[in-house]
C-alpha positions as CSV (number, residue, x, y, z in Angstrom):
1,X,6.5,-63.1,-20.9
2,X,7.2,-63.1,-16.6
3,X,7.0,-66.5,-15.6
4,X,7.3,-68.0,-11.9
5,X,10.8,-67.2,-11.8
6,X,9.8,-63.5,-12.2
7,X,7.0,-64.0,-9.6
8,X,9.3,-65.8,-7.0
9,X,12.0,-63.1,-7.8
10,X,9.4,-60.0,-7.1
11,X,8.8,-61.8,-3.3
12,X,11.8,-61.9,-2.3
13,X,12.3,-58.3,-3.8
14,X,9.3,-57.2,-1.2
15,X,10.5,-58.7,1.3
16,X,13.6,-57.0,1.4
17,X,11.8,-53.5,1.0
18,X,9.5,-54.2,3.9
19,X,12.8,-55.2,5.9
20,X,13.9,-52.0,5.5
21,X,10.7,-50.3,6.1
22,X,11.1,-51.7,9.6
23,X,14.9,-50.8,10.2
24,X,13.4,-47.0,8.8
25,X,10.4,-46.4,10.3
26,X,9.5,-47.6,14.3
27,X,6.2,-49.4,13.2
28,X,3.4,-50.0,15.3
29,X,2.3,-53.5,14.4
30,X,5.0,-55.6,14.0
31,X,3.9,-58.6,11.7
32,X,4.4,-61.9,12.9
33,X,6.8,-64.2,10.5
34,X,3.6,-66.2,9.4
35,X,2.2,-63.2,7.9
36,X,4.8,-63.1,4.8
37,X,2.0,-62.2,2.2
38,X,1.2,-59.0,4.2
39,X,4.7,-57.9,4.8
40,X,5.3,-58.9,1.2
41,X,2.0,-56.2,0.2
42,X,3.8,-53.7,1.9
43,X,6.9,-53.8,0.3
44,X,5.2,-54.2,-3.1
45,X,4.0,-50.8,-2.6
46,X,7.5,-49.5,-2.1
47,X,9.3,-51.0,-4.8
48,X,6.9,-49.4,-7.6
49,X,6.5,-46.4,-5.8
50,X,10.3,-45.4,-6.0
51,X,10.2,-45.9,-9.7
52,X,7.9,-42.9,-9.9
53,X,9.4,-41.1,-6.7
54,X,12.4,-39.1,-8.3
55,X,14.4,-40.2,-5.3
56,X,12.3,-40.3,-2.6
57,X,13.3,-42.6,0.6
58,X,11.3,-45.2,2.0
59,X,10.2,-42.3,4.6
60,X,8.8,-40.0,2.2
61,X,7.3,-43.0,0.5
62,X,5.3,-44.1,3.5
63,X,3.7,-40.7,3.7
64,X,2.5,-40.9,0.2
65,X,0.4,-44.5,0.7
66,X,-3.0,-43.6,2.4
67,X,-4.0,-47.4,2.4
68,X,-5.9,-47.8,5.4
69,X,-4.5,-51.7,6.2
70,X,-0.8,-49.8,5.6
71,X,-1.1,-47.2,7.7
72,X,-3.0,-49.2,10.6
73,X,0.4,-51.5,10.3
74,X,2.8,-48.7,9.9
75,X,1.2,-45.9,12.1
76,X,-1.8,-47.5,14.2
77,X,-4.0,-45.1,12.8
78,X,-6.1,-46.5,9.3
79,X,-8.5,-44.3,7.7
80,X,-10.8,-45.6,4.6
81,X,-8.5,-45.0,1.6
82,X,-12.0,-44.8,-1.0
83,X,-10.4,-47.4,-3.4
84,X,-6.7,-45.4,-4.0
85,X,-3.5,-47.0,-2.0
86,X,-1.0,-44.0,-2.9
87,X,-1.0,-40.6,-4.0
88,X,2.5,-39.1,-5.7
89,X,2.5,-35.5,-6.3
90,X,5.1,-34.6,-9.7
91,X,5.6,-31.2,-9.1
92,X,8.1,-30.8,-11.9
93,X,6.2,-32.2,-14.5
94,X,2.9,-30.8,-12.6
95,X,1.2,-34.5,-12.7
96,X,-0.9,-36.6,-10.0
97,X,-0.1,-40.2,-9.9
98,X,-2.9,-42.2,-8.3
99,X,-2.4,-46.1,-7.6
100,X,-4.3,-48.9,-6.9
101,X,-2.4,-52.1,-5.8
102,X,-3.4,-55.9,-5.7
103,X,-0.6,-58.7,-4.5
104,X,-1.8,-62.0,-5.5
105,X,-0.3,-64.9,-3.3
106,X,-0.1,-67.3,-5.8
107,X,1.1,-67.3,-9.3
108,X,-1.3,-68.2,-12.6
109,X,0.2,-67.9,-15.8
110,X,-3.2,-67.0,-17.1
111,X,-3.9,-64.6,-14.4
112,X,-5.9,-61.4,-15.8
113,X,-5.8,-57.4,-13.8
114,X,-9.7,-57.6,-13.2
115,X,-11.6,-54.7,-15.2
116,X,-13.4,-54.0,-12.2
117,X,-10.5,-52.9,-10.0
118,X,-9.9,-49.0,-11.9
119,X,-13.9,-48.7,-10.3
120,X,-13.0,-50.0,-6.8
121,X,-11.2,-46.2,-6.5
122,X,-14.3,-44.6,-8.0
123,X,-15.9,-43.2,-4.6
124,X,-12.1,-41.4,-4.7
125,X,-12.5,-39.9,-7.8
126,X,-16.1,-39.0,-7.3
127,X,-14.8,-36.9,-3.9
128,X,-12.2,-34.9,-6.6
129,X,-15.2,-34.4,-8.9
130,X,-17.6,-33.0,-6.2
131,X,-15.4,-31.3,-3.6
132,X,-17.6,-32.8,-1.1
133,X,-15.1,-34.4,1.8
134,X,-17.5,-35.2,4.6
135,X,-16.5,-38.7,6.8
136,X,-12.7,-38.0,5.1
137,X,-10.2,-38.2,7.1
138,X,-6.0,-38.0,8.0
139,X,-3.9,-38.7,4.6
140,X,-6.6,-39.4,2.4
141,X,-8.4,-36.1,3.1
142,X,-5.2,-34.3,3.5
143,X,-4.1,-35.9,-0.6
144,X,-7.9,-34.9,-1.7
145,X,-7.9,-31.1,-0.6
146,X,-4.0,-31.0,-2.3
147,X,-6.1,-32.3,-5.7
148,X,-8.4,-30.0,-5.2
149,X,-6.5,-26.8,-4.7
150,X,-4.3,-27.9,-7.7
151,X,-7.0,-28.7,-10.3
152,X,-8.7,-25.3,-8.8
153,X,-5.9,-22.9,-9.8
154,X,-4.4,-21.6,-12.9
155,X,-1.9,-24.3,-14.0
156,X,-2.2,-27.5,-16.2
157,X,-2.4,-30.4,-14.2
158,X,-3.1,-34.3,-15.7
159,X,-3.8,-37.0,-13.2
160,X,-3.0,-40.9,-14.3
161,X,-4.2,-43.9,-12.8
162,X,-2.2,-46.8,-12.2
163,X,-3.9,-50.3,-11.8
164,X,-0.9,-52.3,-10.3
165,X,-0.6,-56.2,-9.5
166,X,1.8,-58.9,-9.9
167,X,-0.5,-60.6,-11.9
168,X,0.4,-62.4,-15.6
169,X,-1.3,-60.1,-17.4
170,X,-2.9,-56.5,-17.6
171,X,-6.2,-55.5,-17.9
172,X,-7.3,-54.6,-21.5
173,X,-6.9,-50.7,-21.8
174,X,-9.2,-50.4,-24.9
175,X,-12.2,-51.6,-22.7
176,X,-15.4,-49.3,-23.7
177,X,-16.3,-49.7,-19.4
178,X,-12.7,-47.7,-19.2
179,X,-12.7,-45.4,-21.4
180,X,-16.2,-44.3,-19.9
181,X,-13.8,-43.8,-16.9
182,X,-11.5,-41.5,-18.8
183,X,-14.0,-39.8,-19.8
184,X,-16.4,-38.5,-16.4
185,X,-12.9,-37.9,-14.5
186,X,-10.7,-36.6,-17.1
187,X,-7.7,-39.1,-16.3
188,X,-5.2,-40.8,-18.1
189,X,-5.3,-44.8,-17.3
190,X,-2.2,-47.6,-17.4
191,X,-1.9,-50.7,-16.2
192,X,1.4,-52.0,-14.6
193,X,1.6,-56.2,-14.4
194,X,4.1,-59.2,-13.5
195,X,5.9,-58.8,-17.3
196,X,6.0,-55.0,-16.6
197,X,7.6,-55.1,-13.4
198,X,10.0,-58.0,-14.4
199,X,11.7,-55.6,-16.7
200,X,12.3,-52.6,-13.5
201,X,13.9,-55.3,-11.3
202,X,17.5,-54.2,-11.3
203,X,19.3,-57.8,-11.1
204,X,23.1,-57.9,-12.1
205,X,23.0,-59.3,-15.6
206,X,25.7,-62.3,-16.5
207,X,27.7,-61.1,-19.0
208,X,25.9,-60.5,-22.1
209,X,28.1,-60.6,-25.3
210,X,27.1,-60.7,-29.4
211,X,28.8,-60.4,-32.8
212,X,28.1,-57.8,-35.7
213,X,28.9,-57.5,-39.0
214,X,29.3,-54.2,-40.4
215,X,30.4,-52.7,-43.9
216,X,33.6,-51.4,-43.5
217,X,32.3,-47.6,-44.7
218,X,30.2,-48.3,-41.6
219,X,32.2,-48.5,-38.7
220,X,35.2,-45.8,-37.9
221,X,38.1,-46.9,-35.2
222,X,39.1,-44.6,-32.4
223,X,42.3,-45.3,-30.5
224,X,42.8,-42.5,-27.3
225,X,46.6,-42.3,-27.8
226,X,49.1,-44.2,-30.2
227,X,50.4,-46.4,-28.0
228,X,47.3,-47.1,-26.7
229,X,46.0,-51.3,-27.8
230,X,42.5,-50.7,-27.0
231,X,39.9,-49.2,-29.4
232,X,36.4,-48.2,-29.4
233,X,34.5,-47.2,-32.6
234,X,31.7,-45.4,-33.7
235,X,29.9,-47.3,-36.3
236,X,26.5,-46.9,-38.4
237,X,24.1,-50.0,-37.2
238,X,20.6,-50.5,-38.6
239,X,17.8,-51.0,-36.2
240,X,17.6,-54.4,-36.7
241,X,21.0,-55.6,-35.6
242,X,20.4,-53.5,-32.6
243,X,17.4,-55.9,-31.7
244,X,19.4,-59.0,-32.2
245,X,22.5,-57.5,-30.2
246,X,20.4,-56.7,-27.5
247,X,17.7,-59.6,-27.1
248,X,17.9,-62.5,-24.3
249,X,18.3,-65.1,-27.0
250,X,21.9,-65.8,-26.6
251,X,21.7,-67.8,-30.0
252,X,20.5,-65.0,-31.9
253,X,23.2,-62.3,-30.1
254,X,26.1,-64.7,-31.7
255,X,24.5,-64.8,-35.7
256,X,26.0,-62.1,-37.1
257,X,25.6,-63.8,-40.8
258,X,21.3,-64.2,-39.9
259,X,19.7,-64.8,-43.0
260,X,16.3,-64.5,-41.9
261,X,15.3,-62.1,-39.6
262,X,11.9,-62.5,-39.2
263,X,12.6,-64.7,-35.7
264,X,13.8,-60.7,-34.7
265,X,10.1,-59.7,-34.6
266,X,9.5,-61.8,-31.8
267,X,12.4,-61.3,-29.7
268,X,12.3,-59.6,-26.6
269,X,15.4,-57.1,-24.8
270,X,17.4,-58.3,-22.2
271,X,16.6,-55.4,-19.8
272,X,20.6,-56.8,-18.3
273,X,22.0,-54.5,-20.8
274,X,20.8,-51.7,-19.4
275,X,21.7,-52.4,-15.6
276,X,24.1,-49.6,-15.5
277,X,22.2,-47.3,-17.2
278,X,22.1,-43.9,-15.4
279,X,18.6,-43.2,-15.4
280,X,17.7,-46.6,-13.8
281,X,14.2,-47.6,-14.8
282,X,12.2,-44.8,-16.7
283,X,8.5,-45.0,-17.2
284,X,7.3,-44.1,-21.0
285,X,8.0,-40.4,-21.5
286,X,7.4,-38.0,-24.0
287,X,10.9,-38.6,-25.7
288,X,9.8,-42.4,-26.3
289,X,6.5,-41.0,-28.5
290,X,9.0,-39.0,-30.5
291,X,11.0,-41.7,-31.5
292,X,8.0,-43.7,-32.7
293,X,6.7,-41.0,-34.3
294,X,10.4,-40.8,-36.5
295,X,10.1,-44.9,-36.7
296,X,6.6,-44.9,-38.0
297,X,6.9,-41.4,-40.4
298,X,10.2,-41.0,-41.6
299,X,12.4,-43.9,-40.5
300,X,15.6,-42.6,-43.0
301,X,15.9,-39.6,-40.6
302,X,16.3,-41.9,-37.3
303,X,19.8,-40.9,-37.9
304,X,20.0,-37.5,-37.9
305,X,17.2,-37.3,-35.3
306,X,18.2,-39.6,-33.0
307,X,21.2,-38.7,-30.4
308,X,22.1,-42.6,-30.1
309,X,23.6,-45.3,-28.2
310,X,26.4,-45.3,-26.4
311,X,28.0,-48.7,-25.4
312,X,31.1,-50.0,-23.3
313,X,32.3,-53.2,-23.5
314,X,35.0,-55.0,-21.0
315,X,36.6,-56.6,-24.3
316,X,36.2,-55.2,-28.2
317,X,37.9,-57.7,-30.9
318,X,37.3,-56.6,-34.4
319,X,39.2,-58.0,-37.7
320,X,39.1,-57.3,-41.6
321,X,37.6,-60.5,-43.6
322,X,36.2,-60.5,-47.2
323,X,39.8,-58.8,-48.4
324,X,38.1,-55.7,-45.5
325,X,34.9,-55.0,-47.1
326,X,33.6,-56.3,-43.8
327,X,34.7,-56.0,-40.3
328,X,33.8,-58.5,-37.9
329,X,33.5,-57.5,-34.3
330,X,32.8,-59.6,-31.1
331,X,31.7,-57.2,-27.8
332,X,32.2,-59.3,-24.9
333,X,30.5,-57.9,-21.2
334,X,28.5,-55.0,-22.7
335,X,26.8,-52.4,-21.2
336,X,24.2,-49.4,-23.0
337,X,25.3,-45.8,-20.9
338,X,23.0,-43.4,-23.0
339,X,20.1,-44.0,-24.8
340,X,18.3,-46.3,-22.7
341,X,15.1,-45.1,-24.3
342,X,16.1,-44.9,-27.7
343,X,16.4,-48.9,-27.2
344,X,13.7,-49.8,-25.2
345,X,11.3,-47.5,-27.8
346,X,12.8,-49.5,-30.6
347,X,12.0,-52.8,-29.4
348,X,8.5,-51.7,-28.1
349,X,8.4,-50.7,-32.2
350,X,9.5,-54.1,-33.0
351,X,6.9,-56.3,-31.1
352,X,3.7,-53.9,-32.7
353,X,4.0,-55.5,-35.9
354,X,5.8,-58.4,-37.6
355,X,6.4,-56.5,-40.7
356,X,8.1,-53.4,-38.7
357,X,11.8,-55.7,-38.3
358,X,11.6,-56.2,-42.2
359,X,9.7,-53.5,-43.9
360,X,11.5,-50.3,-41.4
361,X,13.7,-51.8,-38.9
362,X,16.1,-53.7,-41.0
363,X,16.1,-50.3,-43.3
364,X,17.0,-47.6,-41.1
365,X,20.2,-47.0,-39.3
366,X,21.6,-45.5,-35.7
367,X,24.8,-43.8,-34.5
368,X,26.1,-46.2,-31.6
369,X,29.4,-45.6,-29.9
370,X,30.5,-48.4,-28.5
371,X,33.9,-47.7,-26.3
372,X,36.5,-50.0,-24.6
373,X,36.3,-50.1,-21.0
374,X,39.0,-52.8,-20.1
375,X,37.2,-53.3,-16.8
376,X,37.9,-49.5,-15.7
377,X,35.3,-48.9,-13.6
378,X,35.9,-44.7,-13.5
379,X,36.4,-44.6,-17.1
380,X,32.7,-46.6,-17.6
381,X,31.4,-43.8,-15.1
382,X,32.9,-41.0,-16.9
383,X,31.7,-42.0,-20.2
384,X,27.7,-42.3,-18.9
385,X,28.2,-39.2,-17.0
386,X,29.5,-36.8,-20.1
387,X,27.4,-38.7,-22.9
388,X,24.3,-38.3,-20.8
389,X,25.1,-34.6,-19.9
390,X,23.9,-33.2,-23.2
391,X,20.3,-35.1,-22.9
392,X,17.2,-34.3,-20.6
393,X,18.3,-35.9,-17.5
394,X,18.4,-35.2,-13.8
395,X,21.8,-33.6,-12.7
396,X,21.1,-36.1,-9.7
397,X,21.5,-39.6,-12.2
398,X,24.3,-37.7,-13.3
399,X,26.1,-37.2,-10.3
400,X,25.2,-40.5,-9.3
401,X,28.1,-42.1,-11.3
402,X,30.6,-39.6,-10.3
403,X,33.6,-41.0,-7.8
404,X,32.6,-39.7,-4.5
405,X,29.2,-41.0,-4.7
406,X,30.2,-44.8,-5.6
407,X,32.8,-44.0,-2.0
408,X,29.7,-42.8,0.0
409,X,28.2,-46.2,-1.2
410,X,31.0,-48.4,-0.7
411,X,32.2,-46.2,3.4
412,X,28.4,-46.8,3.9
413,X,28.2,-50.6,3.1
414,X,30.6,-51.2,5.3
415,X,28.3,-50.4,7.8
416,X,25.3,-51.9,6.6
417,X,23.9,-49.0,4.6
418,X,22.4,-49.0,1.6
419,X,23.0,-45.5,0.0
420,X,20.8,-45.6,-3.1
421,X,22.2,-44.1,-6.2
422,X,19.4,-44.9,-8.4
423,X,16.2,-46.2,-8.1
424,X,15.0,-49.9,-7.2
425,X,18.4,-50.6,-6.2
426,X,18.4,-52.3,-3.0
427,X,21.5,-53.5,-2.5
428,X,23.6,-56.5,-2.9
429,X,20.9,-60.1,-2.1
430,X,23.6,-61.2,-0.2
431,X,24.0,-58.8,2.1
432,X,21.6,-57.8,5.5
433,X,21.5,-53.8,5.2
434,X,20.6,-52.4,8.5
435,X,19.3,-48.7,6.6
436,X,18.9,-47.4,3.5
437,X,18.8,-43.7,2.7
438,X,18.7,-42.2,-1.2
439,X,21.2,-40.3,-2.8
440,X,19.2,-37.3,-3.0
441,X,17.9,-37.4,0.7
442,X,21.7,-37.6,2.0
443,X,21.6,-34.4,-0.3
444,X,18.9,-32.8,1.3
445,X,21.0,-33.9,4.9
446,X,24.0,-32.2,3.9
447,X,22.0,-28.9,2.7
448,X,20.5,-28.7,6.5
449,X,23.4,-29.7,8.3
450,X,26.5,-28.3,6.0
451,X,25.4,-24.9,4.6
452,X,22.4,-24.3,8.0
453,X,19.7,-24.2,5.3
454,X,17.3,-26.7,6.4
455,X,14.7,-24.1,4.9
456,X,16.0,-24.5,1.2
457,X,16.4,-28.7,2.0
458,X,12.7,-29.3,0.4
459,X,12.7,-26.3,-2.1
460,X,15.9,-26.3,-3.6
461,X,16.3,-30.1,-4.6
462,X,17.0,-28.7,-8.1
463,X,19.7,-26.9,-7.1
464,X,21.4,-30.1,-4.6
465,X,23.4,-31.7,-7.8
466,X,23.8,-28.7,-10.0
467,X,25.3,-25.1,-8.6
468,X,25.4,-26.9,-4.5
469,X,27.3,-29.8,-5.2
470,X,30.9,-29.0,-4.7
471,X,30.1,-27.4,-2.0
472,X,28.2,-30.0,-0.6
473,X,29.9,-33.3,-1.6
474,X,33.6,-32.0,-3.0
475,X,34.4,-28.8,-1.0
476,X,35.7,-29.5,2.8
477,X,33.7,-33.1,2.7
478,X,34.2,-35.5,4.9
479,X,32.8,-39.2,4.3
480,X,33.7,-40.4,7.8
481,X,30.9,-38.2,9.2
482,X,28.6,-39.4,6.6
483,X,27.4,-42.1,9.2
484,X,26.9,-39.8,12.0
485,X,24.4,-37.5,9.8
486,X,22.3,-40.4,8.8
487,X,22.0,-41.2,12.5
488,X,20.7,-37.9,13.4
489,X,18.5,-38.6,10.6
490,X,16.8,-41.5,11.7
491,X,17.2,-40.3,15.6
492,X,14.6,-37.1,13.8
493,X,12.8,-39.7,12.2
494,X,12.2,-41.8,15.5
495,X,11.7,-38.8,17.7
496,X,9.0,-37.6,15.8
497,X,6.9,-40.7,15.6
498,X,7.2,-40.8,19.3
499,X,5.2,-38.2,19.2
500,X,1.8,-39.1,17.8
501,X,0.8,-35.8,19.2
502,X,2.1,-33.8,16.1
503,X,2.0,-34.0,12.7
504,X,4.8,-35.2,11.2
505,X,6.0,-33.3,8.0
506,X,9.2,-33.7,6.1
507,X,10.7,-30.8,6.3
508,X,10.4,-30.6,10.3
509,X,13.0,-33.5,9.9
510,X,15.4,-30.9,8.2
511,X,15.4,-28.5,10.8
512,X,15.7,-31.1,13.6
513,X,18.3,-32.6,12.0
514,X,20.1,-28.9,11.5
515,X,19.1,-28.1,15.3
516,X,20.8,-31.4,16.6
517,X,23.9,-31.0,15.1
518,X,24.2,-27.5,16.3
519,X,23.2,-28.5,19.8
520,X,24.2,-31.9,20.3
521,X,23.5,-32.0,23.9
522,X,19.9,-30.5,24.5
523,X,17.4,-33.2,24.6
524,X,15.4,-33.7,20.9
525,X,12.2,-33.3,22.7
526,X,13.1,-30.0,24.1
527,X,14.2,-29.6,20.3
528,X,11.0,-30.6,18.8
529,X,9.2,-28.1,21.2
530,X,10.9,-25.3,20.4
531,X,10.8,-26.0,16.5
532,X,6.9,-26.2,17.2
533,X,6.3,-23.4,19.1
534,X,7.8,-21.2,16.4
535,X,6.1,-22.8,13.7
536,X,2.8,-21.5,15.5
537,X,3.9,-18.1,16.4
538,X,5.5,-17.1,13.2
539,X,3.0,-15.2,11.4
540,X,0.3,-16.7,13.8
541,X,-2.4,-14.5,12.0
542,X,-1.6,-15.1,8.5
543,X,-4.2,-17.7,7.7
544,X,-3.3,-18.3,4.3
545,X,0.3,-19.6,5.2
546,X,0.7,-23.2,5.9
547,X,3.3,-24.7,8.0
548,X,4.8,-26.2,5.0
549,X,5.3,-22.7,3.4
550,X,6.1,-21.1,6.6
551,X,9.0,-23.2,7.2
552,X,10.9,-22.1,3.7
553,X,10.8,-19.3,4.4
554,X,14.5,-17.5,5.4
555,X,12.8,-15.5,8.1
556,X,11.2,-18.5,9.7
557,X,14.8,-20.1,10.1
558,X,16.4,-17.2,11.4
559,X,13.9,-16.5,14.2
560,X,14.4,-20.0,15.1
561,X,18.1,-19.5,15.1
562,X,17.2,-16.6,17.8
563,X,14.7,-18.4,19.7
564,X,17.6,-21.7,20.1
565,X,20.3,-18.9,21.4
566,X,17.8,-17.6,24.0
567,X,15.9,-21.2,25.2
568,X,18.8,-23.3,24.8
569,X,21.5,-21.1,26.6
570,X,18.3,-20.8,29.2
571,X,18.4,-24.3,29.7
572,X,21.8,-24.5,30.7
C-alpha cells in the first residue's frame, strides 16, 4: 500500500509538471510561492492526464481541462466546469474519458475517495443526457456539443468516468448509489487513488536482482557467436516464480529453494522492473482481461497462449548443481522489455485470492527470454524494439527506443529540454528543464516544417512513426536544428495566446509554425492574420465545415501557400 513516502513523492512530481506548465504556456495568474497546494492541483491534473493522452504535450493537455479554477489561472477566463475537470477524446479506440480530480493537502493513511464525488459531475452528465446547453459556456460547452455529436451519429462510442485523488484509498466500486450511476448515463466508472498512482510514477529503480531455480529440461542456453562469453536463455518458468522474481521483497527475490509459498500471495510487484518498458504505464486493456480469462479457465494453456516475457539483465551467472538436473541462475540489474501486461495481469491474479499462488499459479508455466545485456545500452533498445514489434503497440513506443531518438533527448538536454519519449517521464530530479515537448509533437513539427504538410500534422499522427519516419527523422535530418523548430514552436504557442481575440486551435500552431520557417522575417502577427483570413474565406458558405476540418484539407493549404506569395511579397 502508498504510504507518505508515495504522497511526498507525488508533490514533488506536481510541482515539477506545473513548472513546466509555466515555462510552456504564458499564464495569466502567476501563483505566488505560498500557494504550493494550488500549483501542486495543477500539475496533478497533468501528470494523470498524460497517462491517458497517447502523447500529448502539456499544450494539448491544457486545452483538454475545462476546470473553471484552471483555466481562470491558466487563461483568465473560468467558466463553470458542472462537476468534470477534463475531457480526453480517444479517437482511435472511439472512447470519452471524463475526470474528476480532488488533491488533498495532507496525507491520512485511512483516507477514503468520498462516494459522493462521481455525483458532484452529475449536472455534466445530465446536460449529455438532455442536450439542453443553456448558461454553458467556452470549453465546457465546446467538450459537451463534441459528446453530443458523437453519441448522435452512427458509431460505437463508451464514455468512462474517472474519480481521481491522491487519497489512501478508492471509493468502493460495487456501491448500489454507483451503479445507479451507470445505469441512467450509460458509463463505465473507475477509481484512480494514492496506491494507484504510486505504481505510474516512473522513478529509476536501484538495481533489482533474484535467483531461480530451474529443471535443467527447462531452461535452453543461447550464445550469439562462439567466441562470444555471454549468454542469454530461454527458459520454461511457472507463474509463481515470476511473482517472487519480480516482487519488492528483496528477501523473497534471493529464495530460490522457498518452501512455502503462500507469503507469494501477498506480495506485491516492484513496478522498478518495468521502468524501461516501452509502453511506459498502460491503463487495464482488453489484452489484460484475456490473460485472466486463460489464468482463471485453462491455466495449462498460459503457455501456448501467452506471447511472454522478455528480460535483460546487466549480468547472467548460471551453473549445473545436483550432478545438472538443476541450473542455478543469479540475474543481476534486470529489466522486463515485453510483456509488461502479461506481468502486471498476473500479479493482479495473484492478490484476488490466496489460493490462486498455490492451486493455479504455482501450476502453470510462461516462455521468458531473459538476454545478456552487459550494460549495452543499444543492444537493450534493440531487443525491446523487435520483441515488441510483433505485439499491439504504437509504432511511436517503438521508435521511441530507437538511436536517434535517445540523441534528440540527450542534443536536447543539453539545453534544458525535456524531449519525452514516453509518458510520465519528466526528466532527470536533478535537473531544471527549461521546456518539455513529446516525442510525438516534435513529430507532428517535423511533418509541418520538413515535408510543408502542416495539413496532415493532426490527421496523419498514425502515419508520423510508421511509412514518415525515415523521411522525417533518418533521411537528410539534422539534430542541430532540432532546437530552432521547438522555438518556433513555442514562439506559435506564445503568439497565439497574445491574442485572446482568436480562438486558439492546435492545428493553427502547425501552419504557423510551417509559415514561419518559410518566411522567417515577416512579423507572426502579420502571419496569424493571413492564416485567419483564409480560414474564413475558404469555403465561407459551407456551413457544415468547421475550421478544424477546413484546415486538413490539401486545398486549404495550398490557397494559403498562394495567398503568403501574394501578401508577403506585397509587404516587402
Amino acid at each position: 500500500m502508498a504510504g507518505l513516502n508515495t504522497f511526498k513523492n507525488l508533490n514533488v512530481k506536481c510541482e515539477r509538471y506545473y513548472n513546466l506548465l509555466t515555462k510552456t504556456i504564458p499564464i495569466k495568474k502567476t501563483l505566488p510561492e505560498e500557494k504550493v497546494i494550488d500549483k501542486r492541483r495543477i500539475g496533478f491534473y497533468l501528470f494523470i492526464l498524460e497517462s491517458f493522452g497517447r502523447g500529448k504535450d502539456i499544450v494539448d493537455l491544457s486545452q483538454c481541462i475545462i476546470d473553471s479554477d484552471f483555466n481562470d489561472i491558466v487563461y483568465g477566463v473560468g467558466h463553470d466546469d458542472l462537476g468534470i475537470d477534463a475531457v480526453l477524446f480517444d479517437d482511435e479506440n472511439q472512447e470519452i474519458n471524463l475526470f474528476n480530480f480532488k488533491y488533498r493537502e495532507k496525507f491520512s493513511a485511512t483516507s477514503t475517495q468520498a462516494i459522493n464525488d462521481p455525483f458532484i459531475s452529475s449536472k455534466y452528465f445530465n446536460a449529455i443526457e438532455t442536450e439542453n446547453l443553456s448558461g454553458v459556456n467556452g470549453k465546457v460547452k465546446d467538450s459537451l456539443e463534441r459528446i453530443i455529436e458523437l453519441l448522435n451519429g452512427n458509431n460505437i462510442w463508451r464514455i468512462t468516468f474517472y474519480s481521481v485523488s491522491n487519497e489512501s484509498n478508492n471509493i468502493r466500486l460495487n456501491d448500489a448509489h454507483l451503479d445507479r450511476l451507470r445505469d441512467i448515463y450509460d458509463l463505465e466508472v473507475k477509481s484512480i487513488s494514492l496506491d494507484y498512482i504510486s505504481d505510474m510514477m516512473s522513478l529509476r529503480p536501484e538495481p533489482i536482482c533474484a535467483s531461480i531455480l530451474f529443471d535443467s529440461n527447462c531452461i535452453m542456453p543461447y550464445v550469439e557467436h562462439d567466441l562470444s562469453s555471454s549468454k542469454s536463455y530461454i527458459v520454461r518458468m511457472k507463474a509463481s516464480e515470476l511473482i517472487r522474481i519480480t516482487s519488492k521483497n528483496s528477501s523473497l527475490r534471493d529464495d530460490y529453494n522457498i518452501e512455502d509459498i503462500n507469503p507469494l500471495s501477498k506480495t506485491e510487484l516492484d513496478y522498478g522492473v518495468l521502468f524501461d518498458n516501452v509502453r511506459g504505464f498502460v491503463m487495464n486493456s482488453k489484452y489484460n482481461v484475456n490473460i485472466k480469462k486463460t489464468l482463471s479457465n485453462s491455466p495449462s494453456k498460459l503457455f501456448m497462449y501467452n506471447n511472454g516475457i522478455t528480460m535483460v539483465a546487466k549480468e547472467i551467472h548460471s551453473e549445473g548443481i545436483n550432478g545438472n538436473r538443476k541450473q542455478k541462475m543469479r540475474i543481476n540489474d534486470f529489466q522486463v522489455l515485453n510483456g509488461g501486461q502479461t506481468l502486471r495481469t498476473i500479479h493482479d491474479f495473484n492478490k484476488e485470492s490466496e489460493k490462486n499462488i498455490s492451486d493455479i499459479l504455482n501450476e502453470c508455466e510462461i516462455l521468458v527470454r531473459i538476454f545478456s545485456s552487459s550494460g549495452n545500452d543499444n543492444t537493450i533498445n534493440k531487443i525491446a524494439e523487435y520483441t515488441n514489434s510483433q505485439n499491439s503497440i504504437s509504432t511511436a513506443d517503438l521508435k521511441s527506443l530507437s538511436s536517434e531518438q535517445i540523441d534528440i533527448e540527450n542534443y536536447l538536454s543539453n539545453y534544458d529540454i525535456l524531449y519525452s519519449r514516453k509518458s510520465g517521464d519528466i526528466g532527470d530530479s536533478d535537473k531544471n528543464y527549461n521546456y518539455q515537448i513529446t516525442m510525438e509533437k516534435f513529430g507532428q513539427l517535423l511533418l509541418a516544417i520538413k515535408k510543408g504538410e502542416p495539413d496532415k500534422s493532426s490527421n496523419h499522427k498514425q502515419y508520423i512513426f510508421s511509412k514518415y519516419y525515415d523521411d522525417l527523422f533518418l533521411n537528410g535530418f539534422d539534430i542541430s536544428e532540432s532546437l530552432e523548430i521547438i522555438n518556433r514552436y513555442k514562439k506559435s504557442i506564445a503568439a497565439y495566446y497574445n491574442r485572446p481575440d482568436i480562438f486558439f486551435m492546435e492545428q493553427k500552431i502547425y501552419y504557423l509554425v510551417y509559415m514561419i520557417s518559410k518566411y522567417p522575417s515577416c512579423s507572426v502577427d502579420v502571419l496569424i492574420n493571413i492564416l485567419e483570413e483564409e480560414i474564413s474565406s475558404f469555403r465561407e458558405g459551407d456551413k457544415t465545415l468547421s475550421d478544424a476540418r477546413k484546415m486538413i484539407q490539401v486545398r486549404f493549404r495550398e490557397g494559403l501557400e498562394s495567398t503568403l506569395k501574394h501578401k508577403v511579397a506585397s509587404l516587402g
